[in-house]
C-alpha positions in Angstrom: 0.0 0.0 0.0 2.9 2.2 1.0 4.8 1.7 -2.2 1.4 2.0 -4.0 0.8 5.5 -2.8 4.3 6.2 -3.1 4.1 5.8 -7.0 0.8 8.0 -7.6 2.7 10.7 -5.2 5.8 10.8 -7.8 3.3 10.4 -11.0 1.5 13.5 -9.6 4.4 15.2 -9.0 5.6 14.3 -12.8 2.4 15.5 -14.4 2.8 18.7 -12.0 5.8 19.6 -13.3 5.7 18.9 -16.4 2.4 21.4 -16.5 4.5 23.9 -15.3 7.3 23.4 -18.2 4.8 23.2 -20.7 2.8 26.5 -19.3 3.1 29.4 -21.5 5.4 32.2 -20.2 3.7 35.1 -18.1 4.0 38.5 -19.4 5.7 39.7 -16.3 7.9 37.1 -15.9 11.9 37.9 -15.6 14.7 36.0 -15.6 15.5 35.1 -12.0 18.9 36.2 -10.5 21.3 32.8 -10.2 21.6 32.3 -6.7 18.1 33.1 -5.4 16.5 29.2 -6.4 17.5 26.2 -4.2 17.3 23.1 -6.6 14.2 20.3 -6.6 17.0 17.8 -5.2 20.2 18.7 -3.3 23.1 16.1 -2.6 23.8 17.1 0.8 25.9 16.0 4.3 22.3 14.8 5.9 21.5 13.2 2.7 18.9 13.6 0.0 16.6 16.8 -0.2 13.9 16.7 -2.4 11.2 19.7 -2.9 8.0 20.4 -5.0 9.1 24.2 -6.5 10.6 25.6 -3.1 8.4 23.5 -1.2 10.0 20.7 0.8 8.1 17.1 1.0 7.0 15.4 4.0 10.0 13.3 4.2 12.7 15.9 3.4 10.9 18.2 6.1 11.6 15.6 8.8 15.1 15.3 7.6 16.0 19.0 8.4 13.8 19.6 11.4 15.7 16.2 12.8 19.3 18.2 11.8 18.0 21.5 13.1 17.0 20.3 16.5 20.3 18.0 16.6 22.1 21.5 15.6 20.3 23.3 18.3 21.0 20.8 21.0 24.5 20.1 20.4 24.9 23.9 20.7 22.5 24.3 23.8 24.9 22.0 25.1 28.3 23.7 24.6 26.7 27.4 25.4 24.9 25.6 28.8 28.5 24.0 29.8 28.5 27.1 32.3 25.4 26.6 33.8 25.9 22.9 34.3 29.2 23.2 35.7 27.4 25.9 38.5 24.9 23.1 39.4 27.5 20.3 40.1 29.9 22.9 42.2 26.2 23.5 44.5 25.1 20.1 44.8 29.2 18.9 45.9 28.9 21.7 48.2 25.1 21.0 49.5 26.0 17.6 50.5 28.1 18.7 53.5 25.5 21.4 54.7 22.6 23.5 54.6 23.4 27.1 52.4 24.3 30.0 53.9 25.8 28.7 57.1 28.0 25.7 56.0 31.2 26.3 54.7 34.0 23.3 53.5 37.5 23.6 54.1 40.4 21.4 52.8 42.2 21.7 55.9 45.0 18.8 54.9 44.9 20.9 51.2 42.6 19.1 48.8 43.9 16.1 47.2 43.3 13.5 44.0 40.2 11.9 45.8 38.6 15.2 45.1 37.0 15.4 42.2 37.0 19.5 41.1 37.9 20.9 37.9 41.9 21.2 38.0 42.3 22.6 41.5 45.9 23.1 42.7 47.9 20.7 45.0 49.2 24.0 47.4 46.2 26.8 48.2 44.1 25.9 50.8 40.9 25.6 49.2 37.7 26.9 51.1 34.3 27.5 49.4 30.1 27.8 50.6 27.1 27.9 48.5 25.2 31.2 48.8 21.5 31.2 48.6 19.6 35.1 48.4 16.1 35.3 49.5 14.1 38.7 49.3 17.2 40.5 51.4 20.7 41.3 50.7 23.8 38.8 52.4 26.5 39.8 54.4 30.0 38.0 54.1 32.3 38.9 56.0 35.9 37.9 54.8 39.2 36.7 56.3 42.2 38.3 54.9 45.4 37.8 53.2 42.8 35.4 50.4 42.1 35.3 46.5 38.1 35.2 46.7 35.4 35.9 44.4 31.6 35.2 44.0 30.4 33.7 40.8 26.5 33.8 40.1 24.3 30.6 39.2 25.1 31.4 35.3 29.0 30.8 36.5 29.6 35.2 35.5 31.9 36.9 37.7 30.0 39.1 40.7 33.2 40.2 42.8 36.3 39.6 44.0 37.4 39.8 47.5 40.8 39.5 49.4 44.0 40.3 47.7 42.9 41.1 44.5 39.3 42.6 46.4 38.4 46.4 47.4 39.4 45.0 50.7 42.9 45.3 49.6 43.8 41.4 51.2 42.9 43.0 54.6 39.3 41.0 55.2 36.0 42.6 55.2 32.5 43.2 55.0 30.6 42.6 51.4 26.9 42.9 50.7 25.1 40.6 48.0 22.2 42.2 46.7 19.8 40.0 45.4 17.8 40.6 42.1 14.9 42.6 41.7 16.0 44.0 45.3 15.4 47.7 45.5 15.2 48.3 49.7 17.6 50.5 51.8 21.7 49.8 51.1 23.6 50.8 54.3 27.1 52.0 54.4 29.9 50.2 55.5 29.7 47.4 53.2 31.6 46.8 50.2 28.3 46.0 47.5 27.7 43.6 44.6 24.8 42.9 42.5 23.9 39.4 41.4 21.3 38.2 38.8 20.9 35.1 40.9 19.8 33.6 43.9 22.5 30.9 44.2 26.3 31.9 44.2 29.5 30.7 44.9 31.5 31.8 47.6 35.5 30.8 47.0 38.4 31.6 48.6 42.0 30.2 48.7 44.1 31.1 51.6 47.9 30.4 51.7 50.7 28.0 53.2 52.9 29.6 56.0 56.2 27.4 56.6 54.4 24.7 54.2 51.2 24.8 56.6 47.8 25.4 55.9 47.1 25.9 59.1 47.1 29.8 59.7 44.4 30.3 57.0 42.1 27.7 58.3 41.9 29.5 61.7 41.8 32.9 60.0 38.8 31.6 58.4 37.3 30.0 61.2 37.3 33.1 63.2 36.5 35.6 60.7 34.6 33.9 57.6 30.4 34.6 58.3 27.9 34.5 55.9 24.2 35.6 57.4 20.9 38.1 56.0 21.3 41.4 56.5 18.8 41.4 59.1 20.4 39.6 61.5 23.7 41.4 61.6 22.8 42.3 65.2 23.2 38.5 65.8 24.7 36.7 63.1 24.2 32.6 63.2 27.0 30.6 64.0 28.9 29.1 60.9 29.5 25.2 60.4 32.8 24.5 58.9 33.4 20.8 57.8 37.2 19.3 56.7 37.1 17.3 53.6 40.6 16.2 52.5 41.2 13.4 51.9 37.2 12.7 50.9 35.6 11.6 48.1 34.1 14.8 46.9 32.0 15.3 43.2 31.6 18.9 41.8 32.0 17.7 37.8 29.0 17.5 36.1 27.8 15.3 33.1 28.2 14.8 30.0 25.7 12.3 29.0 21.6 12.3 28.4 21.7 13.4 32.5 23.2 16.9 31.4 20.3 18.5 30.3 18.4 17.5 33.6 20.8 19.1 35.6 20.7 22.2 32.9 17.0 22.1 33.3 17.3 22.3 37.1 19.1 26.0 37.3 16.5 27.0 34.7 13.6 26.1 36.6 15.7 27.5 40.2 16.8 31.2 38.8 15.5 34.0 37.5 15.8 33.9 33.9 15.9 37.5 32.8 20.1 37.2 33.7 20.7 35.0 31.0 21.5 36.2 27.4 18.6 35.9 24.8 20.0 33.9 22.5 20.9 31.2 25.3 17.6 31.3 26.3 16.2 30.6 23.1 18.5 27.7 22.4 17.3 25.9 25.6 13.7 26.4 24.3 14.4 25.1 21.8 15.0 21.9 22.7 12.4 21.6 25.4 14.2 23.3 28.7 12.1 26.6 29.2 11.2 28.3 32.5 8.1 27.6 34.4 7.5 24.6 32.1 8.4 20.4 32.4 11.3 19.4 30.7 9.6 16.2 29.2 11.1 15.4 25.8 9.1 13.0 23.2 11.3 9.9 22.0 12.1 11.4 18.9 13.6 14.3 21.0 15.8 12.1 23.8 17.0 10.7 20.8 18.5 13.6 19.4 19.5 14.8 23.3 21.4 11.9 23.6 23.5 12.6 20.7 24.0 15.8 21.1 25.2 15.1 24.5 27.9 13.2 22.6 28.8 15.1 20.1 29.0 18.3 22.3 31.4 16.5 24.8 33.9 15.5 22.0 33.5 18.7 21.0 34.0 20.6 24.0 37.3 18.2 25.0 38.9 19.4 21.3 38.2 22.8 21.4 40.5 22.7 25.1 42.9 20.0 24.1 43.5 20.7 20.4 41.8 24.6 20.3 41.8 26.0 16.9 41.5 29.5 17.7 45.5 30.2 17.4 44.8 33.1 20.1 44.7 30.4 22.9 48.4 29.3 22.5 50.8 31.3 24.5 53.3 30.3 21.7 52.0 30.2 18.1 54.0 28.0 15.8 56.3 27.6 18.3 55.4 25.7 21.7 52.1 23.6 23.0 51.0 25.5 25.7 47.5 27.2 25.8 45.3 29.2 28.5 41.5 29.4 27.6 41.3 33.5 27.7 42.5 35.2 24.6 43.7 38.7 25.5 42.8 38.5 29.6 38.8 39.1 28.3 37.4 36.9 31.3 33.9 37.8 30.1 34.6 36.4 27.3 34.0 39.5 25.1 36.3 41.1 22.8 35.6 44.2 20.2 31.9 43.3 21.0 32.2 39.7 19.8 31.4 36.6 22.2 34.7 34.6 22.3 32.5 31.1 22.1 35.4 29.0 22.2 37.3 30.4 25.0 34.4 30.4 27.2 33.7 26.8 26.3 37.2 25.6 26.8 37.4 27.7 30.3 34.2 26.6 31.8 35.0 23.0 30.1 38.2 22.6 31.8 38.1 24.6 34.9 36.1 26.7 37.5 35.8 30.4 38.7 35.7 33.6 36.7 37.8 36.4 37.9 39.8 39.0 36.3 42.4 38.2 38.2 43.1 34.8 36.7 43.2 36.4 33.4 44.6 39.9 33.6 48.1 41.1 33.2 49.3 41.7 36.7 53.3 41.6 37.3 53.9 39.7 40.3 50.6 39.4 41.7 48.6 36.4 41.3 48.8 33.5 39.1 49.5 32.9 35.9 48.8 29.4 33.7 50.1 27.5 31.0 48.2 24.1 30.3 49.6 21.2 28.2 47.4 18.5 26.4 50.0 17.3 23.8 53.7 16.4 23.2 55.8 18.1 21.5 54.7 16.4 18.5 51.4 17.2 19.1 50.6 13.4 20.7 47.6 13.2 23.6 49.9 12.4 26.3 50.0 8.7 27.4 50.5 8.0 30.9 52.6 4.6 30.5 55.3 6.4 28.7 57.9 9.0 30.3 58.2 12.6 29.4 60.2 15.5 30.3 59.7 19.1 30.7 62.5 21.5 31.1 62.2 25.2 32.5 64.6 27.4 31.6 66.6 28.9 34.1 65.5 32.2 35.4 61.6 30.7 35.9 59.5 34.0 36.0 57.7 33.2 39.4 58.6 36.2 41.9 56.8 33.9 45.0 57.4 29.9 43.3 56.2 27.5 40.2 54.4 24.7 40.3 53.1 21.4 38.1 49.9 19.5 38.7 48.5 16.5 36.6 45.1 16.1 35.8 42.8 13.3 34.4 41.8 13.7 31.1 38.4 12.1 31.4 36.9 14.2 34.6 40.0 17.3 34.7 40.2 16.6 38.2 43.7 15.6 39.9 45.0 12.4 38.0 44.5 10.0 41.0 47.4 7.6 41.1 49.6 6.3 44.0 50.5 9.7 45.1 48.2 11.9 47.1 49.3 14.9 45.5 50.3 14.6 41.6 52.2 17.6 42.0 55.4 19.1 42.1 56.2 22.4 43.0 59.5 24.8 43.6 59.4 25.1 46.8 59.9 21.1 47.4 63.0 19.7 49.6 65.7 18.0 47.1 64.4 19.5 43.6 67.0 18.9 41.5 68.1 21.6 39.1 70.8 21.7 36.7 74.0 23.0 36.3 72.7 25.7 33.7 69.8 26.9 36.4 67.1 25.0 34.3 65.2 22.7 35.9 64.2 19.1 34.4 60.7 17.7 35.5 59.4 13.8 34.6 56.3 12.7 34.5 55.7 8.7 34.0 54.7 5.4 35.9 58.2 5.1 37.4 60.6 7.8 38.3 63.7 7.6 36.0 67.1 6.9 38.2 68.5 9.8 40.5 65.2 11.8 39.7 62.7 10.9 42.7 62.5 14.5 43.7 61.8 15.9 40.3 58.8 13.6 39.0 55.4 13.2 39.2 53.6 9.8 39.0 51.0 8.9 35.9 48.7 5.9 35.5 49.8 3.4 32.8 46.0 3.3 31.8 45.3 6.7 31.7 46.0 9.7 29.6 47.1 12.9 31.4 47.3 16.8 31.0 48.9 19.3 33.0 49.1 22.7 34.0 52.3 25.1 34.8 51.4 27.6 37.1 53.4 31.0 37.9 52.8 32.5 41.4 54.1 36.3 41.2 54.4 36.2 37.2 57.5 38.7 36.5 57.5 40.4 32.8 59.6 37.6 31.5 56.5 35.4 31.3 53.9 38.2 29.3 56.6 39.7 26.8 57.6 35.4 26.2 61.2 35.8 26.5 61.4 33.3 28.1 59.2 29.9 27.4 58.7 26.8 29.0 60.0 23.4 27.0 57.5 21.0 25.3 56.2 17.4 26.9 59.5 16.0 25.5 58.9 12.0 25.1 62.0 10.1 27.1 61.1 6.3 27.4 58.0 4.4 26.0 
């Protein structure tokens, strides 16, 4: 029957043309401009595309509204990486306590059974989840810190601490919630967020290779309460978790878009962009309204899903923007912010890739990650590749040598990372890191220093290697504390992943 009706449709659609050729010419007919007609049948990368005069047929129809939606997922996915990210950083940090009043601490420094997005192996790592209600938030800060608050749609809402208008000397902040327009007092130091939910994150600093002095700073100092009760603030929980299992990554499968769907549905929409909006809608994930996609629709979810996570792990370990090498033509490093634009906006164009590959790879948006600032802060260089341009295997050996002179005014450091989750590579040592200020790091007679990273430490060079798993492919990250000019003008450049033993 199918076949049948399939034959009078074509027959139909013969006679119909062939009406139209044989139909005399209309007096105010013009010859039509080459470029304006789209052909009866295209060849095309989704497959055949047939039409009736302009007018696609049923089947052709299905064919492109299957590609558009897959289109519009897949790029839902990369633009909601963000958003996504936000929601696994809250729930990790919801597990230990309520909002507002619960605050974790890596008191022992965080370690690989922490699974963040390429965290250090030397800060002291402290962070709360901050929920707004219909009042603006106090925080009072501890000093000598690098803190900031990021909103729900992971967008920076302000520093505090070192590189904070509390000049590293701790202080008071106000969060005003959206939509809030009551009485602001003085004596705060205010921010605005679009969001109810924020981040709260702040790294204190080792004194005589002890983490201890910032924990008690924090401990003493660090409150977070409603402005209405700064007569009598409530008492803050602080809970250790080094050396605990501890998830803030979120998915990358068909569960993705549940947990996009769940900020959606939880903030004020107005504070993200249009076009992000539209995209989500889209494909099903809207405010005020149930995420409940059709088959045909978890179908193409799903592969979106896919391809958007291959996508999102080329764009950071093989980026084709050349602005995200520190070295063009010359070494493998990167950094996801081209020209220290930590918003992710340059001459008024959205830089898509960078912000996929920063919020892909890492957490927390600050200018002061991404800025030029000579011997303040941090500074980092992130490898993926040899220096042939080979993923990085983690049964082989390589070597990396920094030339002498390393321009870190305070010290350098190297941490390993998983490929898979971007948290700490998880291997026999606690912390897959090396850094300058270790006991016995050997350097060489020229002032460089040689670092190894593979399953076994080569002969003589214990002190200068970190471990990698056989099974498991690995990136890494060079970090400069205090960057001097040396680093920004590139006179002087770290070496390649240089392969040593298979």
């Amino acid at each position: 029957m199918k076949l049948r009706c399939l034959l009078i449709s074509m027959f139909v659609s013969t006679l119909t043309i062939q009406s139209w050729a044989e139909s005399p010419k209309m007096k105010m007919a013009t010859p039509i401009p080459q470029g304006i007609e789209t052909p009866d049948m295209l060849e095309t990368s989704i497959g055949k595309l047939i039409s009736v005069d302009g007018v696609p047929d049923a089947a052709t129809t299905q064919k492109v509204y299957d590609n558009l939606d897959l289109n519009r997922a897949t790029e839902a996915f990369l633009s909601g990486i963000p958003i996504a990210s936000m929601y696994a950083m809250k729930q990790g940090l919801l597990k230990h306590g309520p909002a507002n009043t619960t605050a974790v601490l890596f008191e022992d420094l965080m370690d690989s059974e922490a699974l963040w997005l390429t965290p250090n192996t030397t800060s002291v790592y402290m962070a709360s989840w901050l929920e707004l209600g219909d009042e603006p938030m106090v925080i009072e800060t501890p000093p000598n810190v690098l803190g900031f608050v990021n909103d729900a749609w992971f967008q920076y809402v302000m520093d505090f601490g070192n590189a904070g208008p509390d000049e590293g000397k701790g202080g008071k902040f106000l969060i005003v919630p959206p939509g809030y327009d009551g009485n602001i007092p003085d004596g705060y130091h205010v921010a605005h967020t679009p969001t109810y939910g924020n981040w709260v994150i702040w790294r204190g600093f080792q004194v005589d290779a002890s983490p201890k002095v910032a924990v008690q700073a924090t401990k003493k100092l660090f409150r977070m309460y409603p402005l209405s009760e700064k007569g009598n603030p409530p008492k803050m929980t602080f809970v250790n978790i080094s050396g605990q299992f501890d998830n803030t990554i979120h998915r990358m499968d068909y569960g993705y878009w549940d947990e996009l769907n769940s900020t959606i549905q939880a903030e004020p929409i107005e504070g993200l962009d249009p076009e992000t909006r539209g995209l989500l809608a889209a494909i099903g994930i809207k405010k005020g309204e149930e995420f409940k996609p059709d088959a045909r629709m978890k179908t193409i979810l799903t592969d979106a899903a896919m391809i958007g996570s291959v996508t999102a792990r080329a764009l950071t370990a093989r980026p084709v923007d050349p602005r995200h090498y520190l070295y063009p033509g010359e070494r493998i490093w990167t950094n996801p912010f081209i020209e220290g634009r930590y918003d992710f906006l340059l001459d008024g164009e959205r830089l898509l890739d960078s912000r996929i590959y920063m919020h892909f790879y890492a957490t927390g948006i600050t200018p002061a990650m991404a800025i030029k600032n000579v011997g303040k802060g941090s500074q980092y260089a992130i490898a993926y590749l040899d220096e042939d341009g080979d993923a990085l295997d983690g049964s082989k050996t390589y070597k990396i040598n920094l030339p002498k002179n390393v321009p870190a005014k305070d010290f350098w450091s190297f941490t390993l990372y998983d490929n898979q989750t971007r948290g700490m590579l998880q291997t026999n040592q606690r912390f897959p890191g090396i850094d300058s200020n270790k006991d016995g790091l050997k350097q060489n007679t020229d002032g460089s220093y040689d670092v190894y990273f593979g399953p076994e430490a080569p002969e003589g060079q214990q002190n200068n290697w970190i471990q990698t798993d056989p099974d498991k492919g690995w990136n890494t990250i060079l970090r400069l504390y205090g960057p001097l000019d040396a680093f920004y003008d590139k006179t002087w450049m770290p070496g390649d992943p240089e392969l040593v033993a298979n």
